[in-house]
C-alpha positions in Angstrom: 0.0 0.0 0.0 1.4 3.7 -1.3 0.9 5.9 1.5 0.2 8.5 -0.8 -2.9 6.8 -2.0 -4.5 7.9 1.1 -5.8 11.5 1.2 -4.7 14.4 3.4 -8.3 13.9 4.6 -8.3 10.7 5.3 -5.5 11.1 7.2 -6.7 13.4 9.2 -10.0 11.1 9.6 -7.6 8.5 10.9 -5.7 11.0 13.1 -9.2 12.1 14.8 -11.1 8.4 14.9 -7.3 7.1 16.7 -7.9 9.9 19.7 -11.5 8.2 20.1 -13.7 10.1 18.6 -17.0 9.4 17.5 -17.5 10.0 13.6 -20.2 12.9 14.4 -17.6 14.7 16.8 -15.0 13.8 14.2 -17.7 15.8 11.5 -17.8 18.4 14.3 -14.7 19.3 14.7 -13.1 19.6 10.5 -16.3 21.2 9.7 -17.4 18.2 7.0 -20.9 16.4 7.1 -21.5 12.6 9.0 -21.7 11.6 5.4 -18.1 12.3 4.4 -16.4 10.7 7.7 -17.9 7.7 6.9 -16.8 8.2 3.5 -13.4 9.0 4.3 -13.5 6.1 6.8 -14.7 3.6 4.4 -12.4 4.7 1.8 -9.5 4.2 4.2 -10.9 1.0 4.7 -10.8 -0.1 1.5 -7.7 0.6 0.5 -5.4 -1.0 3.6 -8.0 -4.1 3.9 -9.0 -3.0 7.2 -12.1 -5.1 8.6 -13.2 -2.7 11.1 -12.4 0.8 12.7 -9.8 -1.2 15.0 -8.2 -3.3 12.7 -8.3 0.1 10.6 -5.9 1.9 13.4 -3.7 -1.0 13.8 -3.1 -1.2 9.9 -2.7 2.4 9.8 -0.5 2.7 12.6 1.6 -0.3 11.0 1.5 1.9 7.4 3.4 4.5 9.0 -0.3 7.3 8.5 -0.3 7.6 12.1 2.8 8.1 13.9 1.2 9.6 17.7 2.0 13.5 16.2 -0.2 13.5 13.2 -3.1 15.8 14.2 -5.9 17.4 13.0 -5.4 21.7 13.2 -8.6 23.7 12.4 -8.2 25.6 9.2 -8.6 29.4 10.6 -12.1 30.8 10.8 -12.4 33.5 7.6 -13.4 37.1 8.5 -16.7 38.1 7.7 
C-alpha cells in the first residue's frame, strides 16, 4: 500500500477516529458532514484491507499514517 494513495483527509479522519472520537464529533470538529467521515472512513478501509475501525488503526499505525503526532489543526475561521 502507497501511502500516498491515502488523502490528506483521510489522514486526518484516521488521526481524529485514533484519539476516540466518534465519527459525528470527528464531523464536528473539521467542519465536514457525518456523510463524508464515513466516506473517508470507508475509503481508508478499502484501501489498507482493514475489517473494522480497529483493525483500521492497527493497519494504519503499521503503514506509517499515524505516527502519535499526526493531528488534525482547524483551518482558521475566515473574517466576515
Amino acid at each position: 500500500m502507497e501511502k500516498n494513495a491515502v488523502t490528506t483527509r483521510e489522514r486526518e479522519t484516521l488521526a481524529l477516529l485514533s484519539r476516540g472520537l466518534k465519527f459525528k464529533e470527528i464531523a464536528s470538529e473539521m467542519g465536514i458532514t457525518l456523510r463524508t467521515v464515513v466516506a473517508h472512513v470507508e475509503s481508508v478501509k478499502k484501501k489498507l484491507g482493514a475489517r473494522n475501525a480497529v483493525h483500521l488503526i492497527s493497519l494504519a499505525y503499521k503503514e506509517g499514517l499515524l505516527n502519535g503526532s499526526l493531528t488534525y489543526q482547524q483551518p482558521p475561521t475566515r473574517a466576515k
